[in-house]
C-alpha positions as CSV (number, residue, x, y, z in Angstrom):
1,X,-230.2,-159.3,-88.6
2,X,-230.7,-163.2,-89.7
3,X,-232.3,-164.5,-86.6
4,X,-231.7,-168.3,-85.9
5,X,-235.1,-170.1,-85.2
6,X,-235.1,-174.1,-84.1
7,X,-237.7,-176.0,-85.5
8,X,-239.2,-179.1,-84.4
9,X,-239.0,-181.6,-87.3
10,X,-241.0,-184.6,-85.0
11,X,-243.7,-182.6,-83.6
12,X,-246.9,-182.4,-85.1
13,X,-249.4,-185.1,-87.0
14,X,-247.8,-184.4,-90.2
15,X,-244.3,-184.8,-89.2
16,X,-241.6,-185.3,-90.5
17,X,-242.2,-184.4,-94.1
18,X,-244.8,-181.0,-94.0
19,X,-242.2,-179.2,-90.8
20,X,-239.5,-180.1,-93.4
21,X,-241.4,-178.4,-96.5
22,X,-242.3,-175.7,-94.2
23,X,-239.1,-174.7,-93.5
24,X,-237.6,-174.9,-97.2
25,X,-240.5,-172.2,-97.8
26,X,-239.4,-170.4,-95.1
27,X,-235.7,-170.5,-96.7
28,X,-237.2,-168.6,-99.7
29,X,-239.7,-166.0,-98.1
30,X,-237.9,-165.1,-95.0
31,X,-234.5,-164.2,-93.9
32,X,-233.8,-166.7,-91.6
33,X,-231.8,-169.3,-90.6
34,X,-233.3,-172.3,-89.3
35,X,-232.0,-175.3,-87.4
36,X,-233.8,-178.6,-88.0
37,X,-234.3,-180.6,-84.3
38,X,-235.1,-183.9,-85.5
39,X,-234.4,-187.5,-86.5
40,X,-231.2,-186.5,-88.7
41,X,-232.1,-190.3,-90.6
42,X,-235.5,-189.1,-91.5
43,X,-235.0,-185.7,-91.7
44,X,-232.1,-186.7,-95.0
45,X,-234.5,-189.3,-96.1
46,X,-237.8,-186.7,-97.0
47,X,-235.2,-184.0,-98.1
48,X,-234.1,-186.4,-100.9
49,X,-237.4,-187.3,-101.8
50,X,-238.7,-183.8,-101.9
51,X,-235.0,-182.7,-103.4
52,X,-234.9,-180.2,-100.6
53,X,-230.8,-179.0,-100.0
54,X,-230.2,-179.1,-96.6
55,X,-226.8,-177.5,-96.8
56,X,-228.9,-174.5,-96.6
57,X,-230.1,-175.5,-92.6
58,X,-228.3,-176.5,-89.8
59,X,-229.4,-179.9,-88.1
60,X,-229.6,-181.0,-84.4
61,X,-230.0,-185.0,-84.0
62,X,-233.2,-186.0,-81.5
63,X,-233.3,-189.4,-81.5
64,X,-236.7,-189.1,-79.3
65,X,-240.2,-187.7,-80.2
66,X,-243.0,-186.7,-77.6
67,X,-246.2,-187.6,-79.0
68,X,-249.3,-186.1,-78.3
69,X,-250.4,-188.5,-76.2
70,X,-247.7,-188.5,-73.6
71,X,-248.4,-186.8,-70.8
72,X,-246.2,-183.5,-70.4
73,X,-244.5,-183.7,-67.6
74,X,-243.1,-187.1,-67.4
75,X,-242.5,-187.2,-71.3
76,X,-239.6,-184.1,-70.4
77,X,-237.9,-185.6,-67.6
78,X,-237.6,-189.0,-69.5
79,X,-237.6,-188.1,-73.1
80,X,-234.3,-185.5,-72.7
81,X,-233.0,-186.4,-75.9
82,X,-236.6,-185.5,-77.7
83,X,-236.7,-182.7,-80.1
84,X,-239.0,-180.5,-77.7
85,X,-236.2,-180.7,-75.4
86,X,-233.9,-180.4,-77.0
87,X,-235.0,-177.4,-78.9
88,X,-235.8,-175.3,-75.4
89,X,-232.1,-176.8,-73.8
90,X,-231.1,-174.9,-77.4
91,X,-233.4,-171.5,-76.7
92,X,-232.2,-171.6,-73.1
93,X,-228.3,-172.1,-74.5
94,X,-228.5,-168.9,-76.3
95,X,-227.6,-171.3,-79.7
96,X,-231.4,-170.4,-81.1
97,X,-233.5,-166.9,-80.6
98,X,-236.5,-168.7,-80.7
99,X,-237.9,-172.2,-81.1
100,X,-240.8,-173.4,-83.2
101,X,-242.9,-176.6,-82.6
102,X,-246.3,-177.9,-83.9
103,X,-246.0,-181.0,-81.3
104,X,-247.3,-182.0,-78.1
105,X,-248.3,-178.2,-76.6
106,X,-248.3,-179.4,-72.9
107,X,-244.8,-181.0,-73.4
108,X,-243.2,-177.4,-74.9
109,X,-245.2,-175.0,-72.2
110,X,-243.5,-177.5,-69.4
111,X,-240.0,-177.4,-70.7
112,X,-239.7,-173.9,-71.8
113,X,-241.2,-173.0,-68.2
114,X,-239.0,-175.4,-66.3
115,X,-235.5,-175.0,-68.5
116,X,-235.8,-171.0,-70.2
117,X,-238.1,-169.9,-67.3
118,X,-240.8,-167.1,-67.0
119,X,-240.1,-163.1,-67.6
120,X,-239.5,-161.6,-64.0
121,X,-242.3,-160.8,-62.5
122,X,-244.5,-163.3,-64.5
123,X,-246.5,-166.0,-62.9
124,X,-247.4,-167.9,-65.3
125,X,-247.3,-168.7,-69.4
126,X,-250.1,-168.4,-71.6
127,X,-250.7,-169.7,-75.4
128,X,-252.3,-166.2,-77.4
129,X,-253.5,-167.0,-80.8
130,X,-255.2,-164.7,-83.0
131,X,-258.4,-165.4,-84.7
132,X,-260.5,-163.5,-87.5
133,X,-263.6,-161.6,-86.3
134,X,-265.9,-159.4,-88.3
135,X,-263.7,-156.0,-87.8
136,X,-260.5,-157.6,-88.2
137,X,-258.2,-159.6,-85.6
138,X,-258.8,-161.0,-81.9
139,X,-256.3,-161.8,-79.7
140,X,-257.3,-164.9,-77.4
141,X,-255.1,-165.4,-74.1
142,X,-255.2,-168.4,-72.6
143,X,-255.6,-171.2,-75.0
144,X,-254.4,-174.1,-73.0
145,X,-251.4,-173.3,-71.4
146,X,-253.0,-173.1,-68.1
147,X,-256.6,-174.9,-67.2
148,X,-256.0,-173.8,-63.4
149,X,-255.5,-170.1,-63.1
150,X,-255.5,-167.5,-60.2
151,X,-257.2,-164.1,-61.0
152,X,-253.6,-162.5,-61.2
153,X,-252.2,-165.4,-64.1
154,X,-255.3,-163.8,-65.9
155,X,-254.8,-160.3,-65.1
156,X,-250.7,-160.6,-66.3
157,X,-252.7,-162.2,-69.6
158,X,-254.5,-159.2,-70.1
159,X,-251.2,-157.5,-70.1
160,X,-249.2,-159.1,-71.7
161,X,-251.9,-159.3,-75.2
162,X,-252.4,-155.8,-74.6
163,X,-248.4,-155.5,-75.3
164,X,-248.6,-158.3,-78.0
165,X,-251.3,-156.6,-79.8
166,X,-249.8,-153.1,-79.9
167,X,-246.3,-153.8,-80.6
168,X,-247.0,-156.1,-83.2
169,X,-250.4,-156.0,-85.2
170,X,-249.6,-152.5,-84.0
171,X,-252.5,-151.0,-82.5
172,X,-252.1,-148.3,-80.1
173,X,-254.2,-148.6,-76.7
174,X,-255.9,-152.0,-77.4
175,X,-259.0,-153.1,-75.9
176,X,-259.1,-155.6,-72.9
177,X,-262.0,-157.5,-72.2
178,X,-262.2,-160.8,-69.8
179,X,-264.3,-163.6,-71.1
180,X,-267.5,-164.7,-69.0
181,X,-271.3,-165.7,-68.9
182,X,-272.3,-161.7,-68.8
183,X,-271.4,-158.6,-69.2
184,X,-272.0,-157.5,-65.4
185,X,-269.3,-157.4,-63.0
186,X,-271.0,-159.7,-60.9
187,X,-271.9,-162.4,-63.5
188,X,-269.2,-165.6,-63.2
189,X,-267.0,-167.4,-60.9
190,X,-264.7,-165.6,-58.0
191,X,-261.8,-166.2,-60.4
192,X,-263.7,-163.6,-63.2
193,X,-265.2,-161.1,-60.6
194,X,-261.7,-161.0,-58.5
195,X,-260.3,-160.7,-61.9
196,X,-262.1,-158.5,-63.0
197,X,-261.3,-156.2,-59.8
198,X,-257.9,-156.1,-61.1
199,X,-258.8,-155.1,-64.4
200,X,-261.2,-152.8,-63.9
201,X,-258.8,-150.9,-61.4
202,X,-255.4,-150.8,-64.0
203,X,-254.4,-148.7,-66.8
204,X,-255.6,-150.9,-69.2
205,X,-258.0,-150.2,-71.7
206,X,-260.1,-152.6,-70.0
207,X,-264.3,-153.1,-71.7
208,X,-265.7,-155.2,-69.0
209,X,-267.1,-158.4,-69.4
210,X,-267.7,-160.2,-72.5
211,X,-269.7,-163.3,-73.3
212,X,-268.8,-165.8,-75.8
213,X,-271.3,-164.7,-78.4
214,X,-268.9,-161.1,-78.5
215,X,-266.0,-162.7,-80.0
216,X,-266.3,-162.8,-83.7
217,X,-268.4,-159.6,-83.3
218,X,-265.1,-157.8,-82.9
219,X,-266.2,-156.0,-79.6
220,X,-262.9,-156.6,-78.7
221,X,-258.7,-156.4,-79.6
222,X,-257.6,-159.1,-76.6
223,X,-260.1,-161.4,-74.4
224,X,-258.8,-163.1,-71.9
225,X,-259.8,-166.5,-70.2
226,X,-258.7,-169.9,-68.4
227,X,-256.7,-172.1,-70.5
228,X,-259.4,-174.4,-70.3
229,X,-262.2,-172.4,-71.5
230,X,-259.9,-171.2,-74.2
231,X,-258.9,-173.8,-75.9
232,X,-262.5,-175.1,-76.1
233,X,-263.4,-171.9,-77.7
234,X,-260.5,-172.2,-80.1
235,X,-261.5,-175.7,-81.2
236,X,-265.8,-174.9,-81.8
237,X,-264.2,-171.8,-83.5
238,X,-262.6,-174.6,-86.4
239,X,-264.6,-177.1,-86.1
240,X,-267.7,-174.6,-86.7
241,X,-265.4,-172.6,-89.8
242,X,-264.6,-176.1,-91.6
243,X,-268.6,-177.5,-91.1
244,X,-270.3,-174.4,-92.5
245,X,-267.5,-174.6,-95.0
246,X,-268.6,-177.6,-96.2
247,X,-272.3,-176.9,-95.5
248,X,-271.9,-174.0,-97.9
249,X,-269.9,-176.3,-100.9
250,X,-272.4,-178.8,-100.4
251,X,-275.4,-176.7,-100.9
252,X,-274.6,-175.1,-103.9
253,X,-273.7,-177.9,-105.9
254,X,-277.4,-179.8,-105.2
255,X,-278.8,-178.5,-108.7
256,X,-278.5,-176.6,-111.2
257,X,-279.7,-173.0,-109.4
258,X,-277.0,-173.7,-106.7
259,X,-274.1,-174.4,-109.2
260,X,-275.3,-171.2,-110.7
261,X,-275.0,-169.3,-107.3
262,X,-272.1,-170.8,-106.6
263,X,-270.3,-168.8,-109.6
264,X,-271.0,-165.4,-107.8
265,X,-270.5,-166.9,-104.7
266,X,-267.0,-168.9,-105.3
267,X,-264.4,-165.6,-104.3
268,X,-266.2,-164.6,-101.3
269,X,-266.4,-168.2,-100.1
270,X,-262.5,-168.3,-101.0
271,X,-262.0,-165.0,-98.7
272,X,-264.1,-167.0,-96.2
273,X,-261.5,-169.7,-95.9
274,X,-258.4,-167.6,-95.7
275,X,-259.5,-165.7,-92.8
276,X,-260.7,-169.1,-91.2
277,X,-257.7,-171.4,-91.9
278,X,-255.3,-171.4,-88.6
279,X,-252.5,-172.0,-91.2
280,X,-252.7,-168.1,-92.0
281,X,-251.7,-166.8,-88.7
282,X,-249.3,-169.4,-88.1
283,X,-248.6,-170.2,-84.7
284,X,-249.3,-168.8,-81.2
285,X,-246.6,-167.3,-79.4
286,X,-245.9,-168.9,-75.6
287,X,-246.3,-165.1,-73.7
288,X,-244.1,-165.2,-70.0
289,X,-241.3,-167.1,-70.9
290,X,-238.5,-165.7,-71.4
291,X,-237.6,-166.5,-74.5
292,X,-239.8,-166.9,-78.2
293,X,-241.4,-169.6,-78.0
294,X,-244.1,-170.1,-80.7
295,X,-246.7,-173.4,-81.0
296,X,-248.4,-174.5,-84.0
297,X,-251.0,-176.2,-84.6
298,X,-250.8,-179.9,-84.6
299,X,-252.3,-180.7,-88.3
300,X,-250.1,-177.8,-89.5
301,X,-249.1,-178.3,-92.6
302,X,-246.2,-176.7,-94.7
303,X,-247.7,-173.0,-95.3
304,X,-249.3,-173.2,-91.4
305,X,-245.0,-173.9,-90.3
306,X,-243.3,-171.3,-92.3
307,X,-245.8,-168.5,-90.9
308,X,-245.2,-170.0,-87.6
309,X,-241.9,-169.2,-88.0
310,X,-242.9,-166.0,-89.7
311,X,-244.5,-165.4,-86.3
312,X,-241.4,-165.9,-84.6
313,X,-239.5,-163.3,-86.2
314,X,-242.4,-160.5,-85.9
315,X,-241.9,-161.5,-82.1
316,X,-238.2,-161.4,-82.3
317,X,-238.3,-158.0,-84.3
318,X,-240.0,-155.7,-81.9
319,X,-237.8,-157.1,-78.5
320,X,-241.6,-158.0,-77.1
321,X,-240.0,-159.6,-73.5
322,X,-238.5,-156.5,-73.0
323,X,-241.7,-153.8,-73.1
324,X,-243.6,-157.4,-71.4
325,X,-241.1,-156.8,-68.2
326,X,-241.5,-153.4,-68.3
327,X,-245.2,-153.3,-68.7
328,X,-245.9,-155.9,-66.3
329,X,-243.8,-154.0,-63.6
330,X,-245.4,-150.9,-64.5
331,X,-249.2,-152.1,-63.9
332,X,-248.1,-154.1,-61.0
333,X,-246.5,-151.6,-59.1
334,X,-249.8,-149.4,-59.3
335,X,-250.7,-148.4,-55.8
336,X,-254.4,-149.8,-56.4
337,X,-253.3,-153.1,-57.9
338,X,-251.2,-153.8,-55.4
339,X,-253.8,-152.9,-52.8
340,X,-256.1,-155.1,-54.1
341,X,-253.5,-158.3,-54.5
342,X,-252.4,-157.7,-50.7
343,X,-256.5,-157.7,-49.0
């Protein structure tokens, strides 16, 4: 089936050109078809510049563009004609099967939870990226979707990765763990030990408490946080990869025993920044709304948006809302859960 995924040509630093790169690579790796939201005038201007054909995409005039420094709220209710909006009013029109944007996150979690809406049952959305540890991929759920959370938004996180992970990096049974300042039950705030509670109570495969230190270890498959605490995590995560990057390039090029090291060093500090570069995994998918929703990263260049709409597909492939619903309903309905959610 050629799935047809709506990209946001305005959203992210690098816009228009490198979201209009991205999805001519797209064109030629994936079997897609992709409408273009975007400033139809600039969007024809870099395509003749880069010689890109656009009778290969469809294109969806936006004559407005949320930037990253409009608040979300507000920017959807004024800015309808934006390509944000107008690429969810697309999702939520059944005219797209999922949308793909590397602009302003807050602006796309509002307007795909106000106009598409949650999965039934869900209470709130959360932003799940994956990140490289030292025995293979983490799952991190919430990244910023939601700085404000209630121990069941968290506890719905936890489920909804655990689905994620197994259905499409395709690990059976995945480990659960919920992020905090100790392992012990008792260590955090009453959100993490009522969370933890829930967790530790469900048919999850649920490992406690984890503290930050744990997450590139590879203790864990999915950890779960505050939006807040998440996206903080995310961003030392980079900025600690690019500096010791750097660190590394610089000190081996001092004299002549470090340009010598640097020869049996160069692959493995290659393999070092593939696993570390966002642009491999893409974007993270929007869990809870019903509907693929996937958001890159906003200095996402051409490779980072073609396997952000690479993610999209993986999503769209294996029905994911569907066995969310059912999962979520499942857990919930547990007589302990629900014991605990009604004292």
């Amino acid at each position: 089936m050629v799935y047809r995924v709506g990209l946001d040509i305005s959203g992210g630093d690098y816009a228009p050109l490198e979201p209009l790169k991205g999805a001519y690579l797209a064109t030629k790796e994936l079997d897609v078809h992709l409408v273009l939201i975007g400033n139809k005038g600039e969007i024809e201007k870099e395509a003749a510049k880069e010689g890109i054909d656009l009778s290969k995409f469809s294109i969806v005039e936006a004559k407005e563009k949320i930037d990253m420094s409009d608040f979300p709220v507000s920017s959807v209710r004024r800015k309808r004609d934006s390509s944000i909006v107008k690429g969810i009013l697309l999702l939520k029109e059944g005219k797209i099967d999922a949308f793909v944007s590397c602009g302003n996150t807050g602006a796309v979690v509002c307007a795909a939870t106000l106009e598409v809406g949650l999965i039934e049952g869900i209470e709130r959305a959360g932003i799940a990226v994956l990140v490289p540890t030292l025995k293979g991929i983490c799952l991190i759920i919430d990244v910023g979707a939601n700085i404000d959370p209630k121990p069941l938004h968290l506890f719905q996180y936890g489920i909804m990765a655990s689905v994620y992970y197994s259905l499409v990096l395709g690990r059976n049974n995945p480990s659960v763990g919920l992020l905090s300042i100790g392992e012990e039950a008792t260590k955090g705030p009453d959100l993490i030990k009522n969370t933890h509670r829930l967790f530790a109570q469900a048919p999850l495969n649920f490992v406690g408490n984890l503290e930050p230190r744990d997450i590139f270890l590879g203790k864990c498959d999915c950890i779960v946080c505050d939006g807040y605490v998440g996206n903080a995590v995310l961003k030392v995560s980079e900025g600690f990869a690019e500096a010791m990057e750097k660190f590394l390039l610089d000190n081996t090029r001092k004299d002549f025993l470090g340009k010598l090291g640097f020869l049996f060093v160069k692959q493995s500090l290659k393999g070092f920044k593939k696993i570390t570069d966002y642009a491999e995994y893409g974007g993270a998918p929007l869990l809870g709304i019903d509907g693929v929703v996937i958001i890159g990263h906003g200095r996402s260049h051409a490779y980072a948006v073609k396997n952000a709409i690479k993610v999209a597909i993986q999503e769209l492939n294996r029905d994911l809302n569907k066995e969310i619903k059912r999962r979520v309903d499942e857990v919930c309905q547990d007589s302990r859960i629900r014991q605990i959610l009604t004292s």
